[in-house]
N, C-alpha and C positions, 0 to 999 in steps of 0.2 A: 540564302539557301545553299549557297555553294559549301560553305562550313557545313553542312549537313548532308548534304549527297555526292559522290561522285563524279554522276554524271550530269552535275548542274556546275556550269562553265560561267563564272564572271567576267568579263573583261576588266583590269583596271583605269585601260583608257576611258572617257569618256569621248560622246562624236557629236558636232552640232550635224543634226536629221532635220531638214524641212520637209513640205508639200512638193518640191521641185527636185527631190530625189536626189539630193546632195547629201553626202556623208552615208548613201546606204551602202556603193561598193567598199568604201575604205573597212566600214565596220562589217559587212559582210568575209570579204578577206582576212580580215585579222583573224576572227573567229576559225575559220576553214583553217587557215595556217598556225593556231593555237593547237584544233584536235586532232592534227594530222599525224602526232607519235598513238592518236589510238584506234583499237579496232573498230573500225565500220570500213561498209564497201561503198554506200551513198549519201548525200544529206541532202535535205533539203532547203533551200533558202526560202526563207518566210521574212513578212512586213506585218505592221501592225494590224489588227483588226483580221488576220487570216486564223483559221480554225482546222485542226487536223479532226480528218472523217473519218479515218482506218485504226486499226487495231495498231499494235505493234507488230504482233504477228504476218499479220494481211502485211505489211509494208515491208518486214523480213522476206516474205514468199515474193512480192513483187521485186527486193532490190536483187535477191536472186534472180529472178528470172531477167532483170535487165543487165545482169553479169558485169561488163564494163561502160553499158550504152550509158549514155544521159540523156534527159527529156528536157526538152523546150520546144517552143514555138518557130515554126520561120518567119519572117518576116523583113522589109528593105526599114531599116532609120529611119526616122526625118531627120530632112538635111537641118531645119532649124534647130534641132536637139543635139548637134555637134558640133565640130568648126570642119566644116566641110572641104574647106582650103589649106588643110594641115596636109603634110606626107604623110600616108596612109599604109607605104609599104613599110615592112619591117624592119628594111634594114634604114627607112628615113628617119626612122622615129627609136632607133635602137632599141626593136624592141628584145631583142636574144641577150641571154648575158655572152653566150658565145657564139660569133658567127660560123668557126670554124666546121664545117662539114656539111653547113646546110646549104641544099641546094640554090643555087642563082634562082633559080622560078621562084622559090617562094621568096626570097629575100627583098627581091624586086618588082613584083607582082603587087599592086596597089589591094589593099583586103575593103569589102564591101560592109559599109555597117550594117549590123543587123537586128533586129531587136526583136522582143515578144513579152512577157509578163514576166515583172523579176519574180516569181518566183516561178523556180527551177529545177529540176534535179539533179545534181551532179554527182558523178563518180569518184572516187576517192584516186583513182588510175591517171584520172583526166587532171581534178587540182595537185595533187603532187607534180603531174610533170610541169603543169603551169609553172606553179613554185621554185622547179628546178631550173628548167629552162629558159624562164622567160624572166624581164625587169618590167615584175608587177608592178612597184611602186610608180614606175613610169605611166605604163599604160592604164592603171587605175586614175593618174592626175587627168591623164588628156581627155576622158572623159568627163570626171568629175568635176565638170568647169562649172562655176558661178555665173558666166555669161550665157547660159544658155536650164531651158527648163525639160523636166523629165529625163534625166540625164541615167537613171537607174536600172533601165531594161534592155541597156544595150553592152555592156563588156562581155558577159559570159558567153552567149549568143555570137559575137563576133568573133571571138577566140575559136570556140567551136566548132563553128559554121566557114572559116576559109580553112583552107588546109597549111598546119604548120606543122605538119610533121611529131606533134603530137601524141605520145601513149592517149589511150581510151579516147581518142577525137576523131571526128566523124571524116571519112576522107573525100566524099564526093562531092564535095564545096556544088548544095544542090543552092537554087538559085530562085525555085518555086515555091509561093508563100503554101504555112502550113498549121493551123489552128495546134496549139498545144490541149489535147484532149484527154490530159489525163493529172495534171498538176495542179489545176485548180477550176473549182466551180465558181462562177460568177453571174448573177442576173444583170447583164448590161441595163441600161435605159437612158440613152441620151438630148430623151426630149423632156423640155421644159427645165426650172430650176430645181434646184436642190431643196432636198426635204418633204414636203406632204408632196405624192403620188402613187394616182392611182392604177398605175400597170403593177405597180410591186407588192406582191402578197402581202408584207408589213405595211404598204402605204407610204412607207416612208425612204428618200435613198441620199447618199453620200457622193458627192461625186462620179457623179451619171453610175452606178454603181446602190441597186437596191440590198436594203440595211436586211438581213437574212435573222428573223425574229420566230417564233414557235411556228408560224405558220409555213414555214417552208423547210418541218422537220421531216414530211415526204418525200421529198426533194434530196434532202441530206442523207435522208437514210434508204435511197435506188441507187443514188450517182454511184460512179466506179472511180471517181474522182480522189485524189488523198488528202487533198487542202479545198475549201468552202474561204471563202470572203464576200459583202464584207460582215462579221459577226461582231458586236458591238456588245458590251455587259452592259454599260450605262444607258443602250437602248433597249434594251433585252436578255436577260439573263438566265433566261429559262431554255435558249437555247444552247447554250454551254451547258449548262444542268444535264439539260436532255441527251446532251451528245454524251456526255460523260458516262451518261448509265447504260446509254446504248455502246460504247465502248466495252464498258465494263462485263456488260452479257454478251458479247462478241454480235451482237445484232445489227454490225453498219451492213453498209453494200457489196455489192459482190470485187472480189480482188481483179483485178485486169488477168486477160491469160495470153498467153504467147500470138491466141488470133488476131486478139484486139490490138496486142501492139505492135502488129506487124502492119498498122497505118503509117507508121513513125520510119521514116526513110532511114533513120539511123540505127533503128533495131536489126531492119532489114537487112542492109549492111553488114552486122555484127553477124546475124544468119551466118549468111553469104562466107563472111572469112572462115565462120568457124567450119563451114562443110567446103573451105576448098573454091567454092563455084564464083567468089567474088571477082568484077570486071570494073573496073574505073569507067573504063571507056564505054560501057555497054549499061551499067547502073542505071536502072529507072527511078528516079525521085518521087 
Protein backbone atom coordinates (compact mmCIF):
# COMPACT_ATOMS: atom_id res chain seq x y z
CA UNK A 1 0.00 0.00 0.00
CA UNK A 2 2.74 2.39 0.60
CA UNK A 3 3.66 2.15 -3.30
CA UNK A 4 0.38 3.54 -3.71
CA UNK A 5 -0.53 6.26 -1.19
CA UNK A 6 1.46 8.62 0.59
CA UNK A 7 0.34 8.72 3.61
CA UNK A 8 0.77 4.86 4.18
CA UNK A 9 4.08 4.52 5.93
CA UNK A 10 5.94 0.80 5.74
CA UNK A 11 8.57 0.12 8.01
CA UNK A 12 11.35 -2.00 6.52
CA UNK A 13 12.44 -3.23 9.89
CA UNK A 14 10.48 -6.06 10.81
CA UNK A 15 9.81 -6.32 15.21
CA UNK A 16 9.32 -9.81 17.16
CA UNK A 17 5.56 -8.35 18.95
CA UNK A 18 4.27 -10.77 21.70
CA UNK A 19 1.33 -11.02 24.37
CA UNK A 20 3.78 -9.58 26.96
CA UNK A 21 4.23 -6.33 25.12
CA UNK A 22 7.75 -6.73 23.81
CA UNK A 23 8.86 -5.03 20.63
CA UNK A 24 5.59 -2.52 20.86
CA UNK A 25 7.78 0.55 22.07
CA UNK A 26 10.89 -0.13 19.76
CA UNK A 27 8.19 -0.31 16.72
CA UNK A 28 6.04 2.29 18.13
CA UNK A 29 9.17 4.86 18.17
CA UNK A 30 10.66 4.10 15.03
CA UNK A 31 7.52 4.86 13.40
CA UNK A 32 7.02 8.35 15.34
CA UNK A 33 10.76 9.16 14.47
CA UNK A 34 10.13 8.07 10.69
CA UNK A 35 7.01 10.88 10.19
CA UNK A 36 8.46 13.46 12.24
CA UNK A 37 9.81 15.55 8.92
CA UNK A 38 5.79 15.61 8.38
CA UNK A 39 3.00 17.76 8.87
CA UNK A 40 0.68 16.68 11.86
CA UNK A 41 0.44 18.09 15.35
CA UNK A 42 -0.75 14.44 17.04
CA UNK A 43 -0.73 10.72 16.56
CA UNK A 44 -2.00 8.33 17.91
CA UNK A 45 -0.49 5.14 19.05
CA UNK A 46 -2.69 2.09 18.47
CA UNK A 47 -2.12 -2.10 19.03
CA UNK A 48 -3.93 -4.60 17.30
CA UNK A 49 -7.56 -5.28 17.38
CA UNK A 50 -8.15 -1.37 18.28
CA UNK A 51 -10.66 0.48 15.91
CA UNK A 52 -10.79 4.31 15.18
CA UNK A 53 -14.45 5.87 16.06
CA UNK A 54 -14.09 9.57 14.80
CA UNK A 55 -14.00 11.23 11.62
CA UNK A 56 -10.81 12.63 10.31
CA UNK A 57 -12.38 15.78 10.67
CA UNK A 58 -13.73 15.27 14.40
CA UNK A 59 -10.04 14.30 15.24
CA UNK A 60 -8.43 17.45 13.27
CA UNK A 61 -11.02 19.65 15.52
CA UNK A 62 -9.94 17.69 18.67
CA UNK A 63 -6.01 17.73 17.85
CA UNK A 64 -6.58 21.33 17.74
CA UNK A 65 -8.23 21.93 20.58
CA UNK A 66 -5.44 19.86 22.52
CA UNK A 67 -2.81 22.45 20.79
CA UNK A 68 0.30 20.86 22.52
CA UNK A 69 -1.32 18.69 25.55
CA UNK A 70 -1.25 14.85 25.18
CA UNK A 71 -3.71 12.35 26.66
CA UNK A 72 -3.02 9.35 28.70
CA UNK A 73 -3.98 7.86 31.82
CA UNK A 74 -2.27 8.28 35.42
CA UNK A 75 -1.44 5.66 36.97
CA UNK A 76 1.73 4.14 39.52
CA UNK A 77 3.61 0.77 37.46
CA UNK A 78 3.80 -2.50 38.89
CA UNK A 79 6.86 -2.99 40.33
CA UNK A 80 6.80 -6.55 38.79
CA UNK A 81 6.56 -5.08 35.06
CA UNK A 82 10.08 -3.29 35.51
CA UNK A 83 13.25 -3.96 37.27
CA UNK A 84 12.52 -1.83 40.10
CA UNK A 85 16.17 -1.90 41.43
CA UNK A 86 17.73 -0.14 38.45
CA UNK A 87 18.69 3.93 38.88
CA UNK A 88 15.72 5.57 38.01
CA UNK A 89 17.15 8.94 37.93
CA UNK A 90 18.20 10.52 34.82
CA UNK A 91 21.38 11.14 35.16
CA UNK A 92 21.84 7.07 36.45
CA UNK A 93 20.60 5.83 33.67
CA UNK A 94 21.99 8.46 31.14
CA UNK A 95 19.18 9.38 30.16
CA UNK A 96 19.98 13.11 28.38
CA UNK A 97 22.15 13.10 25.28
CA UNK A 98 23.21 16.31 26.98
CA UNK A 99 23.57 17.07 30.63
CA UNK A 100 24.81 20.26 30.17
CA UNK A 101 22.06 23.04 31.52
CA UNK A 102 19.84 20.85 33.00
CA UNK A 103 18.93 21.34 36.31
CA UNK A 104 20.55 19.12 39.35
CA UNK A 105 16.58 18.34 40.64
CA UNK A 106 15.76 16.65 37.70
CA UNK A 107 19.04 14.97 36.99
CA UNK A 108 18.94 13.49 40.44
CA UNK A 109 15.56 13.10 41.28
CA UNK A 110 14.58 9.33 41.09
CA UNK A 111 11.34 9.40 38.19
CA UNK A 112 8.24 7.24 39.29
CA UNK A 113 7.02 4.79 36.79
CA UNK A 114 4.05 5.22 35.54
CA UNK A 115 1.61 3.56 33.31
CA UNK A 116 -1.91 3.55 31.72
CA UNK A 117 -3.25 2.06 28.18
CA UNK A 118 -0.64 2.08 25.47
CA UNK A 119 -2.61 3.65 23.55
CA UNK A 120 -2.05 7.38 23.74
CA UNK A 121 -2.04 10.54 22.34
CA UNK A 122 0.82 12.37 21.72
CA UNK A 123 1.99 15.64 20.52
CA UNK A 124 4.22 16.05 17.74
CA UNK A 125 5.99 19.08 20.33
CA UNK A 126 6.39 16.42 23.12
CA UNK A 127 8.11 13.41 20.60
CA UNK A 128 10.40 15.74 18.78
CA UNK A 129 11.90 16.98 21.98
CA UNK A 130 11.91 13.39 23.13
CA UNK A 131 13.91 12.60 20.14
CA UNK A 132 16.13 15.44 20.54
CA UNK A 133 16.87 15.54 23.97
CA UNK A 134 16.84 12.42 25.26
CA UNK A 135 18.81 8.53 24.41
CA UNK A 136 15.69 6.99 23.44
CA UNK A 137 17.42 4.02 22.29
CA UNK A 138 18.37 3.70 26.05
CA UNK A 139 15.31 4.21 27.70
CA UNK A 140 13.25 2.29 25.30
CA UNK A 141 15.69 -1.06 26.18
CA UNK A 142 15.25 -0.63 30.02
CA UNK A 143 11.85 -1.07 29.68
CA UNK A 144 11.69 -3.40 27.03
CA UNK A 145 13.09 -6.23 28.98
CA UNK A 146 12.23 -9.99 28.29
CA UNK A 147 12.32 -10.59 31.96
CA UNK A 148 9.45 -9.08 32.96
CA UNK A 149 5.56 -9.16 31.30
CA UNK A 150 3.44 -6.07 30.13
CA UNK A 151 6.15 -4.03 29.69
CA UNK A 152 4.27 -1.73 26.92
CA UNK A 153 2.08 0.91 28.90
CA UNK A 154 4.74 2.35 30.74
CA UNK A 155 7.54 4.55 28.64
CA UNK A 156 5.38 7.24 27.32
CA UNK A 157 3.55 7.84 30.50
CA UNK A 158 6.71 8.04 32.37
CA UNK A 159 8.48 10.47 30.32
CA UNK A 160 5.50 12.64 30.45
CA UNK A 161 4.36 12.33 33.72
CA UNK A 162 7.86 13.33 35.77
CA UNK A 163 9.11 16.67 34.74
CA UNK A 164 12.23 16.79 32.40
CA UNK A 165 12.14 19.88 31.21
CA UNK A 166 10.61 18.86 28.24
CA UNK A 167 8.68 21.07 25.20
CA UNK A 168 4.82 19.95 25.13
CA UNK A 169 5.34 17.86 28.79
CA UNK A 170 3.20 18.13 31.39
CA UNK A 171 5.07 20.13 34.19
CA UNK A 172 3.16 19.21 37.54
CA UNK A 173 4.65 15.76 37.98
CA UNK A 174 0.70 15.13 39.38
CA UNK A 175 1.01 12.03 41.39
CA UNK A 176 -2.88 11.20 41.66
CA UNK A 177 -4.33 8.26 39.55
CA UNK A 178 -6.51 9.27 36.60
CA UNK A 179 -8.74 7.20 34.04
CA UNK A 180 -7.64 8.17 30.46
CA UNK A 181 -11.30 9.09 29.28
CA UNK A 182 -10.98 9.97 26.00
CA UNK A 183 -8.40 7.42 23.94
CA UNK A 184 -10.07 4.52 24.05
CA UNK A 185 -13.32 2.68 24.82
CA UNK A 186 -12.96 -0.64 26.41
CA UNK A 187 -15.65 -3.19 27.98
CA UNK A 188 -13.39 -4.45 30.92
CA UNK A 189 -14.64 -7.95 32.34
CA UNK A 190 -12.35 -9.81 34.46
CA UNK A 191 -14.26 -12.54 35.84
CA UNK A 192 -14.22 -15.86 34.69
CA UNK A 193 -12.16 -17.38 31.63
CA UNK A 194 -11.71 -16.24 28.34
CA UNK A 195 -14.20 -16.50 25.52
CA UNK A 196 -18.09 -17.52 25.91
CA UNK A 197 -19.42 -14.66 28.52
CA UNK A 198 -22.26 -13.53 29.34
CA UNK A 199 -21.71 -9.82 30.72
CA UNK A 200 -20.45 -8.98 27.11
CA UNK A 201 -23.00 -7.91 24.63
CA UNK A 202 -21.12 -10.24 21.90
CA UNK A 203 -20.91 -12.98 24.62
CA UNK A 204 -17.84 -13.40 23.92
CA UNK A 205 -14.11 -11.71 25.27
CA UNK A 206 -10.30 -11.67 24.77
CA UNK A 207 -8.40 -11.10 27.43
CA UNK A 208 -10.67 -9.98 30.43
CA UNK A 209 -11.51 -7.46 27.48
CA UNK A 210 -15.23 -8.10 25.81
CA UNK A 211 -14.72 -8.78 21.84
CA UNK A 212 -16.96 -5.49 20.53
CA UNK A 213 -19.31 -7.18 17.71
CA UNK A 214 -22.57 -5.46 15.92
CA UNK A 215 -24.15 -5.43 19.08
CA UNK A 216 -22.43 -2.71 20.68
CA UNK A 217 -22.60 -0.44 17.54
CA UNK A 218 -24.66 1.92 20.20
CA UNK A 219 -22.16 2.01 22.23
CA UNK A 220 -19.53 2.98 19.39
CA UNK A 221 -21.55 5.26 17.83
CA UNK A 222 -22.53 7.78 21.80
CA UNK A 223 -18.96 7.34 23.16
CA UNK A 224 -16.87 10.60 22.68
CA UNK A 225 -14.15 8.34 22.74
CA UNK A 226 -11.46 8.11 19.33
CA UNK A 227 -10.23 4.46 19.61
CA UNK A 228 -12.86 1.37 20.56
CA UNK A 229 -11.09 -2.12 21.42
CA UNK A 230 -11.13 -4.87 21.29
CA UNK A 231 -12.80 -5.20 17.53
CA UNK A 232 -11.89 -8.43 15.92
CA UNK A 233 -12.86 -9.02 11.70
CA UNK A 234 -12.39 -12.71 12.28
CA UNK A 235 -15.03 -12.36 15.20
CA UNK A 236 -17.12 -9.95 13.49
CA UNK A 237 -16.86 -8.03 10.73
CA UNK A 238 -19.81 -6.30 10.41
CA UNK A 239 -18.66 -4.16 13.00
CA UNK A 240 -15.82 -2.57 10.90
CA UNK A 241 -18.41 -2.54 8.01
CA UNK A 242 -20.70 -0.48 10.29
CA UNK A 243 -18.06 1.89 11.52
CA UNK A 244 -16.87 2.60 8.20
CA UNK A 245 -20.32 3.74 6.83
CA UNK A 246 -20.97 5.61 9.92
CA UNK A 247 -17.54 7.39 9.31
CA UNK A 248 -18.24 7.88 5.92
CA UNK A 249 -21.93 9.85 6.72
CA UNK A 250 -19.98 11.65 9.45
CA UNK A 251 -22.61 9.98 11.90
CA UNK A 252 -20.00 8.83 14.84
CA UNK A 253 -20.30 10.59 18.35
CA UNK A 254 -20.03 13.64 19.47
CA UNK A 255 -16.17 15.47 19.22
CA UNK A 256 -14.86 16.22 22.98
CA UNK A 257 -15.06 20.08 23.78
CA UNK A 258 -12.65 22.23 25.69
CA UNK A 259 -15.31 21.41 29.06
CA UNK A 260 -14.79 17.76 28.79
CA UNK A 261 -11.23 18.02 28.70
CA UNK A 262 -10.75 20.13 31.21
CA UNK A 263 -10.92 16.66 33.48
CA UNK A 264 -7.42 15.97 32.03
CA UNK A 265 -4.89 17.79 34.63
CA UNK A 266 -2.68 18.31 31.76
CA UNK A 267 -5.17 20.36 29.52
CA UNK A 268 -5.79 22.28 32.40
CA UNK A 269 -2.27 23.26 32.76
CA UNK A 270 -1.96 24.01 29.04
CA UNK A 271 -5.14 26.55 30.03
CA UNK A 272 -3.39 27.96 32.75
CA UNK A 273 0.10 28.93 30.78
CA UNK A 274 -1.49 29.94 27.96
CA UNK A 275 -3.73 32.72 30.08
CA UNK A 276 -0.74 33.65 32.25
CA UNK A 277 -2.51 32.23 35.69
CA UNK A 278 -0.24 28.96 35.74
CA UNK A 279 1.28 28.04 39.48
CA UNK A 280 3.48 24.96 39.95
CA UNK A 281 3.24 25.35 43.38
CA UNK A 282 -0.57 25.86 43.69
CA UNK A 283 -1.71 23.44 40.52
CA UNK A 284 -4.55 21.29 41.44
CA UNK A 285 -4.22 17.72 39.86
Amino acid sequence: MSDCFDNVIVLEKEYNLNSGGHGQDPAHFDCLETILERKWDHAIILQNFDLVIKTPYQLSDLSELLNYTSIMGFDFGFSYRYNAKADWTPAGMKLFKNETGVPDKILHTKMRVRKSLNEVIVSKIFVKSMFEKLNMDRIIKVFDDNDYYGVDEMLVQTLYENYLGLDGQMESNCTRNHDDILTRLTHWDFSGPNGFDKECLSKWKRHGICIMGVEYLNELFKSSKATANKVMSTFDFGTIACMREMIKRNTTGETPNTVWLTSFPQFREMQKKANGTYDRNTFDC
